[in-house]
C-alpha positions as CSV (number, residue, x, y, z in Angstrom):
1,X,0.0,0.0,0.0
2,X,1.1,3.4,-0.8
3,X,2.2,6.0,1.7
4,X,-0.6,8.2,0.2
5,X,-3.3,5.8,0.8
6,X,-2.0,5.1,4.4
7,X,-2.3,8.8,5.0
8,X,-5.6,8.8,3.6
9,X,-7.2,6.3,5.4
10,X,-5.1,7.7,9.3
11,X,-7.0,11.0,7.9
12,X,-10.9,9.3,7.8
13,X,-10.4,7.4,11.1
14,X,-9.1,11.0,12.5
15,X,-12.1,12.6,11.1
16,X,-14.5,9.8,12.1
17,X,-13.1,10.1,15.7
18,X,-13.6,13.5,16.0
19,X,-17.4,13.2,14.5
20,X,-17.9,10.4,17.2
21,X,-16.0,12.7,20.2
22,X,-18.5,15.5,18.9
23,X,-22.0,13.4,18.9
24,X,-20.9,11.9,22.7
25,X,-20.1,15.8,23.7
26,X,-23.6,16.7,22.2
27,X,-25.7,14.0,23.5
28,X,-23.3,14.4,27.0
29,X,-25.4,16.4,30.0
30,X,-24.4,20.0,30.9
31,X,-21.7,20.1,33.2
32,X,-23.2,21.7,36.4
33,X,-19.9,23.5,37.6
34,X,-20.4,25.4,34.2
35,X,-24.2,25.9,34.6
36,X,-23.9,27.5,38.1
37,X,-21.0,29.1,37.6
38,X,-22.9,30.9,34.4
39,X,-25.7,31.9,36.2
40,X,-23.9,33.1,39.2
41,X,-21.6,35.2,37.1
42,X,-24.2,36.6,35.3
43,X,-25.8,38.1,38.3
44,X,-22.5,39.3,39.9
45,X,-22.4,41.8,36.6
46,X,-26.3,42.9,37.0
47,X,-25.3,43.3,40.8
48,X,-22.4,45.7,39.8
49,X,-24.4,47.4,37.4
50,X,-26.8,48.4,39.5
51,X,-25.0,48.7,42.7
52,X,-27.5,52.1,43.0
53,X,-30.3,50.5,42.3
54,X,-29.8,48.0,45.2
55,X,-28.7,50.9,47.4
56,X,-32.1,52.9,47.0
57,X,-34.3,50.1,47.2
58,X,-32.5,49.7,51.2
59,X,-30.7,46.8,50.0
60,X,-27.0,45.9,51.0
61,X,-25.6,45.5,47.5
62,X,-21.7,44.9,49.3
63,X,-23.3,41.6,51.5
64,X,-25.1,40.0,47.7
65,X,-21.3,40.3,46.1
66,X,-19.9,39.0,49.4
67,X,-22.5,36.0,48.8
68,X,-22.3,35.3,45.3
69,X,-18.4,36.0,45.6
70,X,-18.7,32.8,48.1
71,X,-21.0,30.6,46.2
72,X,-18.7,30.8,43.6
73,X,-16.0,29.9,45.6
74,X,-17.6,26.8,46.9
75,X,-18.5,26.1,43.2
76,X,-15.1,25.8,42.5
77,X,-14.4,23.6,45.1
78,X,-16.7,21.1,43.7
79,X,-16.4,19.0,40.8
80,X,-18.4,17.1,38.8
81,X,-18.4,14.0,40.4
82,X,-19.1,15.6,43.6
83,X,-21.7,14.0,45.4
84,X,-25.5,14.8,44.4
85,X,-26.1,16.1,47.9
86,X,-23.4,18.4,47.7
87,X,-24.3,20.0,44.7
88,X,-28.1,19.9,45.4
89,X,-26.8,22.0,48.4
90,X,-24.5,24.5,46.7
91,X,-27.3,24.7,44.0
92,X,-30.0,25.5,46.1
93,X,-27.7,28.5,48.2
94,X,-26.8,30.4,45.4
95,X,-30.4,30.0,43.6
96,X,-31.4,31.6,47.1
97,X,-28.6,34.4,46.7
98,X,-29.7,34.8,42.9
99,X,-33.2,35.6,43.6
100,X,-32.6,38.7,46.4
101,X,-30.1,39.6,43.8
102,X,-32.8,39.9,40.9
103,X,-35.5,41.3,43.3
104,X,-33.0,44.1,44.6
105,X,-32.2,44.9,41.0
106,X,-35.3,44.9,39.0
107,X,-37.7,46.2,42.3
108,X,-40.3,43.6,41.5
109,X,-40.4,41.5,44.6
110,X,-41.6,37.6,45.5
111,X,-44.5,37.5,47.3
112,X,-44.8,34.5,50.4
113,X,-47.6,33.0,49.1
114,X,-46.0,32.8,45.7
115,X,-43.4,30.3,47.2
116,X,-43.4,26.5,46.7
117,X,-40.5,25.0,47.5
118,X,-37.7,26.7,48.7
119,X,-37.4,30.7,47.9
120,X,-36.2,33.9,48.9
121,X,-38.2,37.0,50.0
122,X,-37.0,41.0,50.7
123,X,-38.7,41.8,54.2
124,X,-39.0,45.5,54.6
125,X,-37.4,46.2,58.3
126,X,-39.8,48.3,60.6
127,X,-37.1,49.2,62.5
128,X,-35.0,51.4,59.7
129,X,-37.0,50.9,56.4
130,X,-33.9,48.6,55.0
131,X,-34.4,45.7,53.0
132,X,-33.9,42.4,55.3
133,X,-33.6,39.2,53.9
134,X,-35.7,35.8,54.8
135,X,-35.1,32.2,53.2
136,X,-38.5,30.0,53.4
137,X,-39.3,26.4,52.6
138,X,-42.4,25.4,51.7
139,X,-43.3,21.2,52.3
140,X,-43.9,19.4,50.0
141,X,-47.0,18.8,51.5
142,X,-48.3,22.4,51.8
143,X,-52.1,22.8,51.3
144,X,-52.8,26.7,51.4
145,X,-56.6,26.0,52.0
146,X,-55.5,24.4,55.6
147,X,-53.5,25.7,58.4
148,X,-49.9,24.6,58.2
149,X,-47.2,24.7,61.7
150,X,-44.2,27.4,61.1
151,X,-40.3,27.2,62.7
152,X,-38.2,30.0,61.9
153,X,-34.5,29.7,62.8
154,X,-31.8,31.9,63.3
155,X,-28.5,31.0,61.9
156,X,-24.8,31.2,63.2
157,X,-21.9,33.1,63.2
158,X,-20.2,33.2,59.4
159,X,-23.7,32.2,58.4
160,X,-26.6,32.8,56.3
161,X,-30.1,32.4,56.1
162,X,-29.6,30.6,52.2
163,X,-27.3,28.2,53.5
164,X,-29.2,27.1,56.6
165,X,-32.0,26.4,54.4
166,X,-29.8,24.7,52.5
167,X,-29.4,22.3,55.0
168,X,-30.6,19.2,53.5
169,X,-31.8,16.9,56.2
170,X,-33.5,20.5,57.7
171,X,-36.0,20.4,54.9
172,X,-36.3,17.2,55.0
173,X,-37.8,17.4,58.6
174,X,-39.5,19.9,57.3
175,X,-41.2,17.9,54.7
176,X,-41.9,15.3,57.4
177,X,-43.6,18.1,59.9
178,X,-45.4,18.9,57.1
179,X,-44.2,22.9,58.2
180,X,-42.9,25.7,56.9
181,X,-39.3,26.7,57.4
182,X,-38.2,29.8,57.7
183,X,-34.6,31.5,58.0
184,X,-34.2,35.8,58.8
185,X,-30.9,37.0,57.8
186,X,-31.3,39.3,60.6
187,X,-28.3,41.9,60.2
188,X,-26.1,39.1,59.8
189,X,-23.5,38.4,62.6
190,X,-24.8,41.1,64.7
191,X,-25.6,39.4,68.4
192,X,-29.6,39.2,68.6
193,X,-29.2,41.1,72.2
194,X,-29.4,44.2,69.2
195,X,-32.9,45.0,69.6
196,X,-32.9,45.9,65.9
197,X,-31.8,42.0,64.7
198,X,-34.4,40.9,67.2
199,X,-37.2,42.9,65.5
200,X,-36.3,41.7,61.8
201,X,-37.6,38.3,63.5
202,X,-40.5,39.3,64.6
203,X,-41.1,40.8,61.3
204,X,-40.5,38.2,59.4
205,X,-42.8,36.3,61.5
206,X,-45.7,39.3,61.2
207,X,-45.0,38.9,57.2
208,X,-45.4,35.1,57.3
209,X,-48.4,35.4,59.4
210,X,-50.2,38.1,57.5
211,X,-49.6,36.3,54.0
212,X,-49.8,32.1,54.8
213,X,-52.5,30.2,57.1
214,X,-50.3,30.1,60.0
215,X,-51.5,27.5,62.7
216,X,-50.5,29.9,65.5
217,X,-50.9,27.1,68.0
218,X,-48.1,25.6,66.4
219,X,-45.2,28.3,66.0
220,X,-41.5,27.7,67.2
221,X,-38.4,29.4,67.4
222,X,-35.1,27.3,66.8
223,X,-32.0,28.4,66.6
224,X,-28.0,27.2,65.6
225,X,-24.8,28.1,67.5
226,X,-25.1,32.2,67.5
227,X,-28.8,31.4,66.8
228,X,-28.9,29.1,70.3
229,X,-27.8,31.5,72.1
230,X,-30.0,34.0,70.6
231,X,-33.6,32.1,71.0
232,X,-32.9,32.8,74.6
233,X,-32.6,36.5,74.1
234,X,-35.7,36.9,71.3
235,X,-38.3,34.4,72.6
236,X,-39.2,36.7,76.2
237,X,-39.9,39.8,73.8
238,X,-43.2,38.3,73.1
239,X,-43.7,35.0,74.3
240,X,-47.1,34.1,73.5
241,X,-46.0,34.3,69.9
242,X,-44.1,30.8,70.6
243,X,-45.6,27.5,71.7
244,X,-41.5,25.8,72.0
245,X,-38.0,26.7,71.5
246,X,-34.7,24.8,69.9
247,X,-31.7,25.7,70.7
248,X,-28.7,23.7,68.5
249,X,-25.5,24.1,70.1
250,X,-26.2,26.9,72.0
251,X,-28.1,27.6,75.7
252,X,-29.1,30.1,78.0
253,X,-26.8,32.4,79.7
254,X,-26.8,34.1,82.9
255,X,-28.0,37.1,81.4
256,X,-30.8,35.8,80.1
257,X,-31.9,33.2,82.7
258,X,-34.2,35.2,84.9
259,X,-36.3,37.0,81.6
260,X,-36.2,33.7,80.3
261,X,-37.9,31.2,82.9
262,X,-40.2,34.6,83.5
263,X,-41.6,35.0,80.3
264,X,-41.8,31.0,79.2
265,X,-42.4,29.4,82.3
266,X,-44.9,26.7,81.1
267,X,-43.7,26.4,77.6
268,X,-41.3,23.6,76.5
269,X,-37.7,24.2,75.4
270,X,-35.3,21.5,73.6
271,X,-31.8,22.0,74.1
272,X,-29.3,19.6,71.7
273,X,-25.5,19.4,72.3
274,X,-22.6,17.7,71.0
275,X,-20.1,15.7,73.1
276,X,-17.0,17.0,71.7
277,X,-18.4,20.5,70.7
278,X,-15.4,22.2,70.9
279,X,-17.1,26.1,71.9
280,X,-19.8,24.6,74.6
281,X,-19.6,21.7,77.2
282,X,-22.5,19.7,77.2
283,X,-22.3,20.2,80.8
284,X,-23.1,23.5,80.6
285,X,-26.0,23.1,78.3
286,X,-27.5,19.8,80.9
287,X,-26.7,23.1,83.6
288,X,-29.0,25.6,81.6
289,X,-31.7,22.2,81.1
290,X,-32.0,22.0,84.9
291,X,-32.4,25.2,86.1
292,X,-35.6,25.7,83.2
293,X,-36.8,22.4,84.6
294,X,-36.3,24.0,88.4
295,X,-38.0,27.1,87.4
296,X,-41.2,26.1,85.5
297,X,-39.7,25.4,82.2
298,X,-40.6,22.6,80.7
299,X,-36.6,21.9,79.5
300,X,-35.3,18.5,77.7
301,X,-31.7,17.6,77.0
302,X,-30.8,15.9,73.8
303,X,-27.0,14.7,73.4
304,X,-25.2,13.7,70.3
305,X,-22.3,11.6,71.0
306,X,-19.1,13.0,69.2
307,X,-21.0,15.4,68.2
308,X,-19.1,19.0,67.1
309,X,-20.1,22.3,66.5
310,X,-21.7,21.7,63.6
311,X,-25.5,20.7,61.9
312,X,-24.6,17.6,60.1
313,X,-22.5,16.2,63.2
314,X,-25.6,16.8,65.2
315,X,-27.9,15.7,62.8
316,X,-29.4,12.5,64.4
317,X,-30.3,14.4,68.3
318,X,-31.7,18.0,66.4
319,X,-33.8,15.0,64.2
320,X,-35.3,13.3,67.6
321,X,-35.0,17.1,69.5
322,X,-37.3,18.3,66.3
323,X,-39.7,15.2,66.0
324,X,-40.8,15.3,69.7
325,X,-41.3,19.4,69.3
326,X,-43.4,18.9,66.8
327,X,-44.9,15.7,68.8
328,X,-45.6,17.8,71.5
329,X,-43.5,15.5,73.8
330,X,-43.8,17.2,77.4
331,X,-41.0,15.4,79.9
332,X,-38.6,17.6,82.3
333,X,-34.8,16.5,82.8
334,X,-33.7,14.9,85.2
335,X,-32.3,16.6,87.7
336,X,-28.3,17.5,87.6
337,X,-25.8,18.8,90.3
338,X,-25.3,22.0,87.7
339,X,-26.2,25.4,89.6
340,X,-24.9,27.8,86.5
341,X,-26.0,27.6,82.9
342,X,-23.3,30.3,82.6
343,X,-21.5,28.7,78.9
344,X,-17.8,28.2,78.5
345,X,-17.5,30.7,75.1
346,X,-18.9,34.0,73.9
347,X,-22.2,33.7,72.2
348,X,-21.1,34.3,68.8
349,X,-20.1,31.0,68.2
């Protein structure tokens, strides 16, 4: 055979490779790094072009980039062989972001009873006219002719609302509650003991109460690490608003302990701790449970065996802490040989 026709034939199985490579690339699905990349780039440039825009409407246009800035970071530290749940989770966050981003710029704002599913809303603040944000989660089996239960949670330190709902197995016992989940931004990392974070709560729950068939007999406050802490602080403002509380890593303090077991006295409170939390010994939090349950609260311990200072590590106690809220399961601790609930760190943990 020639050397021409052994060119010629190198050159068709070359070209018929490439067709083949290009009908697997088309048929092939979209890689998701790309897709949520694209979409979070693209509103990172309307955010910059309308950083006024945001600004008049009392939004915080500096916190969305700070936001999308980090969902694209934790984009990038995915791949695409990451786990489903991990990108269902980093999907999901910066959809959340996205949304207050496209509110903030266009001025035309999602309503609550729009929502199915998970979704972000811009809560005008009473206290300054600024635009606050709140992350809500719908279950799956939400009926809007009937009365549905409500927790809204307050999220840690280095937090945001978007990625506590993002918190897979927390809408998941959503779902199984059959209630809605709500998440305030609530000025961030500022300590709830700011009356001004504390009343973006209680708007949020006003909004959700005014647009959604609340069953008010069924309305709790839970809250993680800063948010623990912060339950303690919030809840005695207006305590008939709150039939139980949930604190996740986090407890009550010594400043707090006397408003607290005055204005709930009666009402349950579920307190969940891990062994080896690293910011808060689980002593400490079994210290706060007895003194509620000396003092007319209705307290209950719930202890997650090397357990850290974080949701997924505590993930089985907050799922039996949750399920007996919601199953209106009424039993005191047992007594311990803890006088202080005083905790070991500073509340913004």
């Amino acid at each position: 055979m020639s050397n021409r026709n052994i060119g010629t034939k190198i050159l068709r199985v070359t070209f018929g490779c490439v067709a083949l490579l290009a009908l697997v690339a088309a048929d092939a699905p979209p890689n998701p790094h790309q897709s949520v990349r694209a979409s979070l780039d693209k509103s990172r440039a309307q955010l910059v072009d309308h950083f006024a825009d945001v600004t008049a409407r009392g939004g915080s246009p500096a916190e969305l980039l700070a936001r999308i800035d980090a969902d694209l970071s934790a984009v990038g530290q995915l791949d695409a062989n990451a786990a489903a749940s991990d990108w269902e989770t980093v999907t999901l966050q910066a959809q959340l972001d996205e949304s207050l981003v496209q509110q903030l710029v266009s001025g035309t704002y999602v309503q609550a009873s729009d929502v199915r599913g998970a979704g972000s809303l811009v809560v005008p603040a009473s206290a300054d006219k600024t635009s606050q944000f709140l992350a809500l989660y719908f279950p799956k089996s939400y009926d809007p002719t009937r009365q549905v239960p409500l927790i809204i949670m307050l999220h840690g330190q280095g937090q945001t609302e978007s990625e506590l709902l993002a918190t897979p197995f927390l809408r998941a016992l959503a779902d199984q509650s059959g209630a809605i989940f709500a998440a305030p931004f609530a000025r961030g990392d500022q300590e709830f003991d700011n009356t001004v974070a504390s009343t973006d709560v209680y708007d949020a729950l006003d909004l959700l109460e005014k647009s959604i068939s609340i069953d008010r007999r069924r309305v709790y406050l839970a809250g993680f690490s800063m948010g623990g802490f912060a339950i303690f602080t919030v809840a005695p403002i207006h305590p008939e608003r709150w039939s139980a509380l949930l604190a996740i890593a986090g407890t009550l303090t010594n400043s707090d302990k006397q408003n607290v077991v005055r204005a709930m006295v009666g009402k349950r409170v579920f307190l969940v701790i891990g062994t080896d939390d690293p910011h808060l010994k689980a002593e400490y939090v079994r210290g706060a449970t007895a003194f509620l349950s000396a003092n007319g609260v209705d307290g209950r311990y719930y202890e997650q065996p090397r357990g850290l200072h974080s949701l997924p590590s505590l993930q089985p106690a907050v799922e039996r802490a949750w399920r007996d809220m919601f199953s209106g399961v009424r039993n005191v601790a047992p007594d311990f040989d803890i006088p202080s609930p005083q905790p070991t760190s500073s509340r913004r943990t």
